[in-house]
FISE-936791 format. One record per residue: residue number from 1; residue in three letters; x, y, z of N, C-alpha, C in turn. Coordinates in nm, 2 decimals. Example, Ala and Ser with C-alpha at 12.3 -4.5 7.8 and 13.67 -1.06 7.14 Angstrom:
<atoms>
+------+-------+--------+--------+--------+--------+--------+--------+--------+--------+--------+
: fifi : marlo :   n.c1 :   n.c2 :   n.c3 :  ca.c1 :  ca.c2 :  ca.c3 :   c.c1 :   c.c2 :   c.c3 :
+------+-------+--------+--------+--------+--------+--------+--------+--------+--------+--------+
:    1 :   ALA :   1.32 :  -0.57 :   0.78 :   1.23 :  -0.45 :   0.78 :   1.32 :  -0.33 :   0.78 :
:    2 :   SER :   1.28 :  -0.22 :   0.71 :   1.37 :  -0.11 :   0.71 :   1.29 :   0.00 :   0.79 :
+------+-------+--------+--------+--------+--------+--------+--------+--------+--------+--------+
</atoms>
This chain:
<atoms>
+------+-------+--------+--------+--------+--------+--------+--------+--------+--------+--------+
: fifi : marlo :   n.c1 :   n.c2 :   n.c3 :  ca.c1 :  ca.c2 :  ca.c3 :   c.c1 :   c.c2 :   c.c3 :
+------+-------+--------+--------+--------+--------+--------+--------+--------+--------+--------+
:    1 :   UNK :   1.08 :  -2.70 :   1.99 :   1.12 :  -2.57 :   2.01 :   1.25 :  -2.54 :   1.94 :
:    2 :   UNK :   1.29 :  -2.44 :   1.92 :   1.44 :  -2.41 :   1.82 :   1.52 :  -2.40 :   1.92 :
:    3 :   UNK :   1.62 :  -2.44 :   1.83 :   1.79 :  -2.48 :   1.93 :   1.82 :  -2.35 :   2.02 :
:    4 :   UNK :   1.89 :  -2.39 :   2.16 :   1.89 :  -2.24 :   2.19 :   2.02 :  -2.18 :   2.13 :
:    5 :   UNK :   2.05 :  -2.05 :   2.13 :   2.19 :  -1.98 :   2.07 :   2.30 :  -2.04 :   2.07 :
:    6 :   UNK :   2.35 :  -2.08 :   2.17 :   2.48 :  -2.12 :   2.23 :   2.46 :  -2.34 :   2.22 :
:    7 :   UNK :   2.40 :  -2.34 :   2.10 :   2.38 :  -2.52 :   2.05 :   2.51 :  -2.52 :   1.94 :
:    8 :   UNK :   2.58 :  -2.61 :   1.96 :   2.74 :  -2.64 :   1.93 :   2.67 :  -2.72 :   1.79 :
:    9 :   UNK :   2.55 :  -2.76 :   1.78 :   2.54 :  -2.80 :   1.61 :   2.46 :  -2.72 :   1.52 :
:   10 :   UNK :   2.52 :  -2.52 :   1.58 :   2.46 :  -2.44 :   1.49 :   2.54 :  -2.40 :   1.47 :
:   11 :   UNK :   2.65 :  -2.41 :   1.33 :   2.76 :  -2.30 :   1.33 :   2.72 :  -2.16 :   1.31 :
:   12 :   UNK :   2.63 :  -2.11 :   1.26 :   2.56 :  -1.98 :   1.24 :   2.42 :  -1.92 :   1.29 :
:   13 :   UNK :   2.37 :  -1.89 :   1.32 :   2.28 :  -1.89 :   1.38 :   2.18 :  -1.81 :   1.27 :
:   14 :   UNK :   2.22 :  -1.72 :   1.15 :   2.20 :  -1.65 :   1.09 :   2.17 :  -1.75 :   1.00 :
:   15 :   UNK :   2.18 :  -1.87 :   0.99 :   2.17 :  -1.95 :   0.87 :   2.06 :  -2.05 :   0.90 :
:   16 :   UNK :   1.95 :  -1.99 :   0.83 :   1.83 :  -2.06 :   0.86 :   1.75 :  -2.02 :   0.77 :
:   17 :   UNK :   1.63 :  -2.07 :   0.73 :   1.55 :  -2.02 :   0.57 :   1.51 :  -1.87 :   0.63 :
:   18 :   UNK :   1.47 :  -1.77 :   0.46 :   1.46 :  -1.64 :   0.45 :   1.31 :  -1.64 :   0.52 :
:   19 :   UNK :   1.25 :  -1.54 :   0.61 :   1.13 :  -1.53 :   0.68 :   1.11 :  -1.41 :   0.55 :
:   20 :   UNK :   0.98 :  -1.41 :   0.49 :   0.91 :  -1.33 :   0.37 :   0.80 :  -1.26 :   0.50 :
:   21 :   UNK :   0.81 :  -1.11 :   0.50 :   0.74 :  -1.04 :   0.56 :   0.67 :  -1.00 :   0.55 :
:   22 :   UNK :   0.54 :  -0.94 :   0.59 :   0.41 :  -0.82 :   0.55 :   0.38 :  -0.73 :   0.60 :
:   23 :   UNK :   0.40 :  -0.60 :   0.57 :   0.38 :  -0.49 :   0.68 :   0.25 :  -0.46 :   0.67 :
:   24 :   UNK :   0.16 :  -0.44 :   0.77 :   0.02 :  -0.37 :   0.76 :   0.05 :  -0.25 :   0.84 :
:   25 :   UNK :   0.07 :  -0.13 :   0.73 :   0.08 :   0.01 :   0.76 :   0.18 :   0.09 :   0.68 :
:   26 :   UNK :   0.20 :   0.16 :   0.65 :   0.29 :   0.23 :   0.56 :   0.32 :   0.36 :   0.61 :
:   27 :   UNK :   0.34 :   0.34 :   0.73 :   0.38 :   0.49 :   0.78 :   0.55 :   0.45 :   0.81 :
:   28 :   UNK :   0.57 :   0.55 :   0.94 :   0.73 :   0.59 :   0.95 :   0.74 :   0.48 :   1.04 :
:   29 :   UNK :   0.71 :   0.43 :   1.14 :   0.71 :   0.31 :   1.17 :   0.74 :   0.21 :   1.12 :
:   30 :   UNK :   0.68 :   0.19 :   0.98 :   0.71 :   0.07 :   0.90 :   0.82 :   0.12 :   0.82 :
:   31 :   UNK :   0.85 :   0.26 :   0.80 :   0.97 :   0.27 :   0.70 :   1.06 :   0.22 :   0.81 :
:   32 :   UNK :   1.14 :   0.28 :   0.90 :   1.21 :   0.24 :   1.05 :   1.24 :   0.07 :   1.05 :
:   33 :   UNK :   1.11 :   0.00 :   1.03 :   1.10 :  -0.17 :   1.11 :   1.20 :  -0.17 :   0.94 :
:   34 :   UNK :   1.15 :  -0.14 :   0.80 :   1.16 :  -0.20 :   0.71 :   1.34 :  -0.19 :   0.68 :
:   35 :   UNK :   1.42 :  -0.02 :   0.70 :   1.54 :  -0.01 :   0.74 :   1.60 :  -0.16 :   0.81 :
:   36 :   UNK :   1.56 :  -0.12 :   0.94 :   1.58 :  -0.24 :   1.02 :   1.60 :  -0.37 :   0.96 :
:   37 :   UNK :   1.50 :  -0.44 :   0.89 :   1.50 :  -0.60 :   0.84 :   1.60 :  -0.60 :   0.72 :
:   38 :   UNK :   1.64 :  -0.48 :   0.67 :   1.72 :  -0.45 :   0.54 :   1.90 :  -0.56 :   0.60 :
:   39 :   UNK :   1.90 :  -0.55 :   0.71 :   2.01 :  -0.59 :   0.80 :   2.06 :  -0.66 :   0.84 :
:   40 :   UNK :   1.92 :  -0.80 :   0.81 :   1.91 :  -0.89 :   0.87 :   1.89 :  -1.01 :   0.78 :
:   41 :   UNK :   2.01 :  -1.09 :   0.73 :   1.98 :  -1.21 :   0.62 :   1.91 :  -1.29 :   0.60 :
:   42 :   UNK :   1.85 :  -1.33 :   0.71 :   1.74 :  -1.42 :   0.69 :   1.61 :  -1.37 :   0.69 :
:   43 :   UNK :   1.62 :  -1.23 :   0.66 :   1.44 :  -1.11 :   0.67 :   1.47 :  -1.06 :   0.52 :
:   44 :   UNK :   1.32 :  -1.07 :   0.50 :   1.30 :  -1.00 :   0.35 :   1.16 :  -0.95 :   0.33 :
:   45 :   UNK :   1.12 :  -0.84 :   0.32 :   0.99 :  -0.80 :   0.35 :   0.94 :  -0.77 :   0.18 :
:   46 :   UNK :   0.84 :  -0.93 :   0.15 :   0.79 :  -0.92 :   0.03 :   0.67 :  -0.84 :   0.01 :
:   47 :   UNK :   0.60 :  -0.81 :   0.07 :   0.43 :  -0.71 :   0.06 :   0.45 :  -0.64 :   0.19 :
:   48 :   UNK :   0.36 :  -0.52 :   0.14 :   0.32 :  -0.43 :   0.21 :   0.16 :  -0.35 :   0.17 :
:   49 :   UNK :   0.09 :  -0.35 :   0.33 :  -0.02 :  -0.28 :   0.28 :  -0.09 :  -0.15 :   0.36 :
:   50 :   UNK :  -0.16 :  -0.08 :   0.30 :  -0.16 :   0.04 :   0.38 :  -0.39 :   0.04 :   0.34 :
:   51 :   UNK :  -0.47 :   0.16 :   0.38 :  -0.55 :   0.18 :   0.37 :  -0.59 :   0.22 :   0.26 :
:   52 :   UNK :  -0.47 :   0.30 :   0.17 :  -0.53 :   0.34 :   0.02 :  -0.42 :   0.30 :  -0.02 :
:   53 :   UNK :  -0.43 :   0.21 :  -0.13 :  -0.38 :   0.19 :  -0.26 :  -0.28 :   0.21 :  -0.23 :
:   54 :   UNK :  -0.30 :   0.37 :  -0.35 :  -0.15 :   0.47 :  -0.34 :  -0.05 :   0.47 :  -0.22 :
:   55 :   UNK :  -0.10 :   0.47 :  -0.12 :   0.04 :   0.48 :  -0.03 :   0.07 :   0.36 :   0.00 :
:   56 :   UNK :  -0.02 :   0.24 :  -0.02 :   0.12 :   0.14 :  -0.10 :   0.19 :   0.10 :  -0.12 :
:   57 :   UNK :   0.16 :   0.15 :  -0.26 :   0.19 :   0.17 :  -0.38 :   0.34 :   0.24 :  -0.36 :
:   58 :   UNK :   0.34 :   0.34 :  -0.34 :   0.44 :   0.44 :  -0.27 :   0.54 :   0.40 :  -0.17 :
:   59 :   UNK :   0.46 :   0.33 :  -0.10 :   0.59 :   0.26 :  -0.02 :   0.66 :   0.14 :  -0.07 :
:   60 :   UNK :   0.56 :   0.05 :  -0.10 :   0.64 :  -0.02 :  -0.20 :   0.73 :   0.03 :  -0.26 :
:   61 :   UNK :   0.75 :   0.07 :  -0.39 :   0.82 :   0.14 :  -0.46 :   0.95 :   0.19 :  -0.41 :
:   62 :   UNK :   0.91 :   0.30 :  -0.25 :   1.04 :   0.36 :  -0.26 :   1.15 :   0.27 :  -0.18 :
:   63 :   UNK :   1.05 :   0.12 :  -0.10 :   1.15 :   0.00 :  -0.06 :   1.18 :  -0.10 :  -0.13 :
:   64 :   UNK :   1.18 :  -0.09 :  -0.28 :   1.14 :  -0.23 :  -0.37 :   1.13 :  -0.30 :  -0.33 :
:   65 :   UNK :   0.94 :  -0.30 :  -0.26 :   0.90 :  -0.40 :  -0.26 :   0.78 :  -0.50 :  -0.31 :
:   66 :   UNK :   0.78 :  -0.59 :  -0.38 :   0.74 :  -0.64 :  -0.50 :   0.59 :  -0.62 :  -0.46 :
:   67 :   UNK :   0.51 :  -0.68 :  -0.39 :   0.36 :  -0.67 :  -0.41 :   0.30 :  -0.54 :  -0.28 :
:   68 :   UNK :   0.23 :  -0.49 :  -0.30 :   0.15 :  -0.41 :  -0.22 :  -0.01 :  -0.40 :  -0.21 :
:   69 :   UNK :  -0.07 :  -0.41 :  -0.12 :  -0.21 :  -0.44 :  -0.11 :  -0.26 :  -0.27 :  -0.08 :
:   70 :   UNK :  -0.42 :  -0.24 :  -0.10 :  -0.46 :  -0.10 :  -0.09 :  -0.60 :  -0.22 :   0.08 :
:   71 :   UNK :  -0.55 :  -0.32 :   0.09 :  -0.65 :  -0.40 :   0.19 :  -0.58 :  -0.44 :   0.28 :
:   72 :   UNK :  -0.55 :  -0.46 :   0.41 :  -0.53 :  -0.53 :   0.50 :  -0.54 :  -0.70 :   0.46 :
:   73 :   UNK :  -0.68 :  -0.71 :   0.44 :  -0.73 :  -0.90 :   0.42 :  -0.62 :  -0.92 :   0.33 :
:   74 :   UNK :  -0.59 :  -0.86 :   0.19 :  -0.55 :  -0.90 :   0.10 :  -0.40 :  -0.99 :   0.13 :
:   75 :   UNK :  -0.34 :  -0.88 :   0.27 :  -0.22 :  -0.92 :   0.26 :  -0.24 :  -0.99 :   0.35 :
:   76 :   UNK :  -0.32 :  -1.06 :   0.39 :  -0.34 :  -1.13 :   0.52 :  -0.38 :  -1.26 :   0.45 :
:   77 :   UNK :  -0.41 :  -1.27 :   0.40 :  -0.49 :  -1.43 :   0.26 :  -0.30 :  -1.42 :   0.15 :
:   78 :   UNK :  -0.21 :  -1.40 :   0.15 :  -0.10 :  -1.36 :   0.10 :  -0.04 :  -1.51 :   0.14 :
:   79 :   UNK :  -0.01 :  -1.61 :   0.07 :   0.06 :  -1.70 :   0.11 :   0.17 :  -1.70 :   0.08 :
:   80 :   UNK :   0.23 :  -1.63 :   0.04 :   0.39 :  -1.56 :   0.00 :   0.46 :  -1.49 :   0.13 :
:   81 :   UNK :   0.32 :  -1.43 :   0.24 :   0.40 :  -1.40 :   0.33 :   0.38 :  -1.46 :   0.44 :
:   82 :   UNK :   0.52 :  -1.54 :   0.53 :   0.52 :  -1.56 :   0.65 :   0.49 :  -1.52 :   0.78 :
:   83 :   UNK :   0.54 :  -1.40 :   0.80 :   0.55 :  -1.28 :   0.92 :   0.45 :  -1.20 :   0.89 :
+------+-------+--------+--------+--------+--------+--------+--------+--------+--------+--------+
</atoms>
């Protein structure tokens, strides 16, 4: 199990490898979660996928983020993403 918070041989707690994310959905929800992880050093949300393409495509873009799926599976078979 991982150390709990208050473990005297974590000087940071924020200092642990980057979690690579995947959003399945591209609505306001995910813009919100995606704000959110922007916040957080050890979060980096590499793919995102939605039901068509374009939107994306589109969200990608307006969160630079590097791959986007128009499939669910696609991002789900994604070994780039962790989360």
């Amino acid at each position: 199990p991982p150390a709990p918070m208050d473990d005297p041989y974590i000087s940071n707690p924020l200092d642990c490898p980057i979690l690579r994310w995947g959003l399945i959905g591209c609505g306001r929800i995910s813009h919100d979660f995606t704000q959110a992880l922007k916040l957080i050093p050890s979060a980096k949300v590499v793919a995102c996928s939605a039901r068509y393409d374009y939107k994306a495509k589109e969200f990608a873009e307006k969160h630079n983020i590097d791959r986007y799926y128009g499939n669910y599976d696609e991002l789900l078979c994604d070994e780039n993403v962790d989360v």
